[in-house]
N, C-alpha and C positions, 0 to 999 in steps of 0.2 A: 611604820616605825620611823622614825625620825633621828637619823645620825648626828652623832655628836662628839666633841673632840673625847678623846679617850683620858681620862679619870687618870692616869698615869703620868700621862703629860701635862695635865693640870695642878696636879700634884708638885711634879717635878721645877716647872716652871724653868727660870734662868737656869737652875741649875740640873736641868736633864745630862746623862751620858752617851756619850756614844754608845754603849750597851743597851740603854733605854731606848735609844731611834731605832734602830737594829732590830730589839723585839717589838716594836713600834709600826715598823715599816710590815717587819714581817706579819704580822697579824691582821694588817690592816691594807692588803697589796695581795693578790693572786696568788698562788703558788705556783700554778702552772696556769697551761693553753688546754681547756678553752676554760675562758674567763665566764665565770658566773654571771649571773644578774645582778648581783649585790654585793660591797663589800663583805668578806668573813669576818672581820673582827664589829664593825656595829650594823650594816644591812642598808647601809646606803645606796640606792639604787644609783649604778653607774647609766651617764647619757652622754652625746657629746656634749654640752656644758659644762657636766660636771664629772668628768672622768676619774675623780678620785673625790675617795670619802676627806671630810673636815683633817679627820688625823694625820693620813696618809697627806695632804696635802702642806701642812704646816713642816711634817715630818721628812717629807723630800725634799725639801732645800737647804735645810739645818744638815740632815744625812752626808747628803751631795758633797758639801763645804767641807764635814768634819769626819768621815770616813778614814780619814789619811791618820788620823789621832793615834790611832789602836791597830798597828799591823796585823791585818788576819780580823777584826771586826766584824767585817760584811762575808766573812766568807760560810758561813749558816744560810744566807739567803741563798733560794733555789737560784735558777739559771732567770726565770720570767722576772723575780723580784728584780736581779741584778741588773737585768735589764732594759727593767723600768727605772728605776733607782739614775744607772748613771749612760743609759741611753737617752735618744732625742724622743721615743718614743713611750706610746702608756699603752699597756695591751689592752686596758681598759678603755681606751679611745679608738683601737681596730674596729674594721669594720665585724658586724655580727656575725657575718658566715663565716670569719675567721677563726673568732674567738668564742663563739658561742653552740 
């Protein structure tokens, strides 16, 4: 399978919401430890390279910035998402026996 930006955010384009990255993020970002093999929302195999899928990757630095929009926004996202989201770290770049 072959991951590809999410149909939502292509849609959305400029004018995505903070709502829209949120469910964006979440769908497409872990929910918890231990991290999968694959993205959940399109099955993009995580590697070090490429530690996040196409969506996720567009989608967490637009999130990052705009988070602050909508008091209470991010607050759906588990504890892993959040801190992927607005940590220095990507669970999906841990080592295997961590997260897998």
């Amino acid at each position: 399978m072959t991951a590809r930006l999410d149909r939502r955010l292509l849609t959305s384009g400029m004018g995505v919401t903070v709502a829209q990255l949120v469910s964006l993020w979440a769908d497409h970002t872990p929910a918890a430890l231990p991290v999968p093999l694959t993205c959940p929302g399109c099955g993009h195999p995580y590697s070090e390279k490429a530690p996040l899928c196409p969506t996720a990757a567009v989608v967490r630095p637009l999130l990052r910035r705009r988070r602050h929009e909508i008091p209470g926004a991010i607050d759906a996202l588990t504890t892993n998402q959040l801190a992927d989201l607005t940590g220095n770290r990507l669970s999906t770049a841990l080592p295997a026996e961590v997260t897998r």
